[in-house]
Kinemage of the C-alpha trace (Angstrom):
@kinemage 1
@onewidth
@group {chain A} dominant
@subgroup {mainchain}
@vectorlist {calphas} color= white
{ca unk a 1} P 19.070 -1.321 -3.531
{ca unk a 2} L 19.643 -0.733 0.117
{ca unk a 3} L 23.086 0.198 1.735
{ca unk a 4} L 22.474 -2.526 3.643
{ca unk a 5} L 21.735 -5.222 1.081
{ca unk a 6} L 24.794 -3.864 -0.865
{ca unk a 7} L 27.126 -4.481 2.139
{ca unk a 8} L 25.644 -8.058 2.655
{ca unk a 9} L 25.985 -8.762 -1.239
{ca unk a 10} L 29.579 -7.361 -0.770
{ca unk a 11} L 30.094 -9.750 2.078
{ca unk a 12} L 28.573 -12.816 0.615
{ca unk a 13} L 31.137 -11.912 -2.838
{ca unk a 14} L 34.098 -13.080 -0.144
{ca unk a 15} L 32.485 -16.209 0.461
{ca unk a 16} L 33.453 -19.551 -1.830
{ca unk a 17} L 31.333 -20.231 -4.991
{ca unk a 18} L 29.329 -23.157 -3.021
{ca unk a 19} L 28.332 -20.893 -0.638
{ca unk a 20} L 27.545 -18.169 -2.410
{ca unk a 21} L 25.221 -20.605 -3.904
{ca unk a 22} L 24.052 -22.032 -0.839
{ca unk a 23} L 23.154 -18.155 0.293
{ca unk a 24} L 21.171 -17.330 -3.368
{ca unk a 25} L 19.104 -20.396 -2.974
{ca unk a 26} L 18.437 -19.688 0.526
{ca unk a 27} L 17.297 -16.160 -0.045
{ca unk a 28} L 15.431 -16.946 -2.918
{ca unk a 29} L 13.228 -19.210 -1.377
{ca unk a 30} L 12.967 -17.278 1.174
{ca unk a 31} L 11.340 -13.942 -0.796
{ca unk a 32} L 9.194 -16.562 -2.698
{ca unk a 33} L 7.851 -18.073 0.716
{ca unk a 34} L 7.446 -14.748 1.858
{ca unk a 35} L 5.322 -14.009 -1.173
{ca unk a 36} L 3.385 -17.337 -1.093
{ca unk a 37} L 2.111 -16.360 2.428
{ca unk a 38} L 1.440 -12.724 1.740
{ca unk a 39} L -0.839 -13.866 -0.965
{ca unk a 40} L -2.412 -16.444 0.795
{ca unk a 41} L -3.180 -14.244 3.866
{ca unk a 42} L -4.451 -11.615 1.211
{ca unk a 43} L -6.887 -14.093 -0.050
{ca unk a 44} L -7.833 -15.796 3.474
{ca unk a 45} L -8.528 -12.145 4.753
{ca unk a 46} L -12.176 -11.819 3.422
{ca unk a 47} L -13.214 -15.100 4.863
{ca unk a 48} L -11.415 -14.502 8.214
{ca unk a 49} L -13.845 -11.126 8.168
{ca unk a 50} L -16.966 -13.040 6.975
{ca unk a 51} L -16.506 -15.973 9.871
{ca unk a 52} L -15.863 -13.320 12.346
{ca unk a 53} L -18.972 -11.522 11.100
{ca unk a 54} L -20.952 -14.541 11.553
{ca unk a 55} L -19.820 -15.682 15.146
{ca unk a 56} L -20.517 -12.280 16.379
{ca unk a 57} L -23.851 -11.919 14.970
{ca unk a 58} L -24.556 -15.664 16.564
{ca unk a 59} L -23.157 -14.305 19.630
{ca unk a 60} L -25.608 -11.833 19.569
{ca unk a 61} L -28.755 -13.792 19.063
{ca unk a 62} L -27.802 -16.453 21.775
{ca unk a 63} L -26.956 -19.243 19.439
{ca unk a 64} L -23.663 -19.229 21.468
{ca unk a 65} L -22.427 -20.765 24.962
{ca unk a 66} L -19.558 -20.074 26.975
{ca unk a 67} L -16.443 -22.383 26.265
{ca unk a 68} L -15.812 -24.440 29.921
{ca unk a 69} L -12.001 -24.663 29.724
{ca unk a 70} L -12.010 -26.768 32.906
């Protein structure tokens, strides 16, 4: 463990018992989110490559047009 994440355990031991609660909840959901989208962008990765793959090789044999953002 960090000297950091000792020191913020340390200060979240001072606070009261329902917010020390409040705090564990918070951070746990908060690594588990974190992990949700790390695996999620791990797994979109490959298509984002293939789809970029695609549109560039359309791009190249004219199937595109240029976006009018007017």
């Amino acid at each position: 463990m960090t000297e950091l994440l000792e020191k913020a355990f340390e200060e979240a031991s001072k606070l009261s018992e329902l917010e020390q609660n409040a705090l564990a909840r918070w951070l746990i959901d908060e690594i588990i989110s974190e992990r949700k989208w790390e695996k999620a962008f791990a797994e979109s990765e490959d298509v984002l490559d293939k789809l970029a793959d695609e549109a560039i090789e359309e791009h190249a044999q004219g199937k595109t047009k240029p976006l009018d953002i007017n």
